[in-house]
C-alpha positions, 0 to 999 in steps of 0.5 A: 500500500502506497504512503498516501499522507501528505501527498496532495495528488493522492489526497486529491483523488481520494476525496473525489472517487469518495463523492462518486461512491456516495452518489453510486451508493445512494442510488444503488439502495434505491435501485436495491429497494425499488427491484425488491419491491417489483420482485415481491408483487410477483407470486411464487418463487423469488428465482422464477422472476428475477428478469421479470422484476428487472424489466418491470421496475424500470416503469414502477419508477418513472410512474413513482420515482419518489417511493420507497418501499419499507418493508425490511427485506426491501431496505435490507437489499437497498442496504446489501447494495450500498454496502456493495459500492462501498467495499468496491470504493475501499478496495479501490482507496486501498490498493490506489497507486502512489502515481506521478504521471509526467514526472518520470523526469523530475518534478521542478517547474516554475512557481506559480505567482499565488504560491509565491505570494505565501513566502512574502509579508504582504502586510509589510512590504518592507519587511521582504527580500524583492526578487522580482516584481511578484516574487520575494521572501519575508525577513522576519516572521511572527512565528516560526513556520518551518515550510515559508522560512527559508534561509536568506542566502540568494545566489543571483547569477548574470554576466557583466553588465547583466544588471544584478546591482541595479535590478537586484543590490539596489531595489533591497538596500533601499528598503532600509530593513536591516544592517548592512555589509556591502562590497562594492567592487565598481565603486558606485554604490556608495555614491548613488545610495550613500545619502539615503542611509545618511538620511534615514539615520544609518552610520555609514563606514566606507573602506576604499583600498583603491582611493584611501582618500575616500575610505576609513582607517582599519586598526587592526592592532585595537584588537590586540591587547594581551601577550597571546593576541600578538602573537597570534596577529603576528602569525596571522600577518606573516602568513598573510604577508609571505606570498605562494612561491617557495617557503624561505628558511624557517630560521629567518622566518621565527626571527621576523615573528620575534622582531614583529613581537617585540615592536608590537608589544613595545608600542602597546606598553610604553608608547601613547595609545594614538601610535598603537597602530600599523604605522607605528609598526613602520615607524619603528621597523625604519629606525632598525638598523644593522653595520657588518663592518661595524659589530657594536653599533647601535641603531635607534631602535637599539636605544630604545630599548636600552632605555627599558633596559637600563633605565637611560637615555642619550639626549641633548643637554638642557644648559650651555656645553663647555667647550674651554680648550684644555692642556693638551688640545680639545676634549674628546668627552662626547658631551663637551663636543656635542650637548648629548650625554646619557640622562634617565629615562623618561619611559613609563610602561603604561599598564603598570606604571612601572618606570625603568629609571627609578629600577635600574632597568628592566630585565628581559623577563620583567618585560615582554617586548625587551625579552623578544627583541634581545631573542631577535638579536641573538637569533639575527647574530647582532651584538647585545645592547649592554655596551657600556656608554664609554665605549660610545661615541656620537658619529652623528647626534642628528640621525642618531646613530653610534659606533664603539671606538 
């Protein structure tokens, strides 16, 4: 027996087959009643007159045709024959073949416009997705209903200039409906339908990476704020960053991941909040520098975190230089010749308060950013940055730049 529940086809032929059993059954225990009623005006045996009542009821009923004999064995056989039409209808319900003629090849075809209109709110038209001008989809729905609510995702396929922004992108962000989150490859959607949001009191944010004139600033380091958030940015952003041909050395690669720790780590600690951001990162990365000839020299950034590490930094002198000439010629103390001269620190980390001068300076374990940039410059085979200052002499206080004699 084929599964008839929930097939409407089947339904369908089941209800009308079961209206034509009614009307048969009916006239069935008519005929019934009205063929005993001619067979019982006949004497003797019932069997010797069954054709004779055949042929003589038909008159009984068109002099007749509202009478209805009541005698029991009349509406007995009246009643034999109804229950007759209906067991015939019940074999028919029962052995009725689950059938779907003319879709040997599938059932898809196009929706019809009054099926369509049950997916859209047609009490709020704003509150749809618009496909075409009869066709849509509610966004949102009092109750749940598990055979209308579909998910949103729409797939619109057309070639170029084939019209999916202007007949389909532009028709829905002007219903105003919901948030949105819009790339924007041609560059004209903003400039025709950014005032309407504006408008209508949306917040509208624009990321341009081919016009950054016209495009808002992404920070991505304001996310960044404990020790595994930068290592994790710094993972991410080497991976991103290295291309698809041939892996360099693995060697080189972990001495980036430090050097990018330590400089993220040390905007995020000790310099003001504006600089926690990407071109901070560049702004440190210039200051770095190296000399193969030249084993102890010191760049700008290597006197940077000799601040934290020793709580000292080369400045310029506040008061007037003496340059007396001495016995002997001219001195060559660094701070007569120049103004500069080794002064305390004035960094302060800032989520602790912690400040290098009033400690002597920081180890590499008290401090996150000095611990990866001394593993950086073991790992790039530069010297460490614990010279001591009279071994320094300013090559050029300007660019701050110094070599050991």
């Amino acid at each position: 027996m084929a599964d008839k529940k929930g097939n409407p086809e089947v339904n369908r032929r089941i209800a009308t087959s079961a209206l034509v059993a009614l009307a048969l059954s009916i006239a069935g225990f008519y005929l019934g009643n009205r063929y005993f009623e001619a067979l019982a005006s006949y004497p003797g045996q019932f069997l010797d007159h069954c054709g004779d009542a055949l042929l003589t009821m038909w008159p009984r009923i068109h002099e007749n045709p509202f009478y209805l004999d009541m005698d029991k064995k009349a509406l007995l056989v009246g009643f034999c024959m109804l229950l007759v039409v209906w067991m015939v209808w019940l074999r028919h319900v029962v052995y009725i073949g689950n059938y779907r003629s003319g879709e040997e090849s599938g059932s898809a075809r196009w929706g019809t416009v009054k099926e369509g209109k049950r997916f859209r709110d047609l009490s709020n038209p704003d509150n749809n997705l618009i496909f075409t001008e009869k066709y849509g989809l509610a966004l949102h729905r009092p109750k749940y209903d598990p055979e209308l609510d579909r998910n949103l995702n729409v797939l619109v396929v057309g070639g170029s200039g084939s019209g999916k922004t202007f007949n389909y992108v532009t028709p829905n962000i002007c219903q105003l409906n919901t948030n949105y989150f819009i790339t924007d490859p041609k560059g004209t959607l903003l400039k025709d339908a950014g005032y309407l949001f504006t408008d209508n009191g949306y917040q509208v944010k624009s990321f341009n990476t081919i016009n950054l004139d016209e495009s808002m600033h992404y920070n991505p380091l304001k996310y960044v704020r404990t020790d595994t958030d930068i290592l994790s940015f710094v993972n991410c952003f080497i991976m991103n960053t290295n291309g698809e041909g041939k892996a360099s050395d693995p060697f080189w690669e972990n001495a980036e991941k430090m050097l990018y720790t330590a400089l993220i780590a040390l905007l995020r600690d000790w310099f003001p909040k504006e600089d926690y951001a990407l071109s901070g990162l560049l702004t440190l990365l210039s200051l770095a520098e190296a000399r193969e000839e030249e084993e102890n020299f010191m760049s700008a950034l290597d006197l940077i975190f000799y601040q934290i590490e020793t709580g000292k930094r080369f400045a310029r002198n506040v008061g007037p230089v003496d340059e007396t000439p001495k016995k002997g010629g001219l001195s060559r103390d660094f701070t007569a010749d120049t103004g500069w001269s080794w002064q305390s620190s004035r960094f302060r980390r800032n989520y602790d308060g912690v400040r290098p001068a009033e400690r002597g300076g920081l180890s590499p374990d008290e401090d996150f950013a000095l611990m990866n940039y001394k593993n950086f410059k073991v790992a790039a085979g530069d010297a460490t940055m614990g010279e001591q200052s009279n071994q320094l002499h300013i090559e050029s206080p300007e660019n701050r730049r110094y070599v050991t004699a």
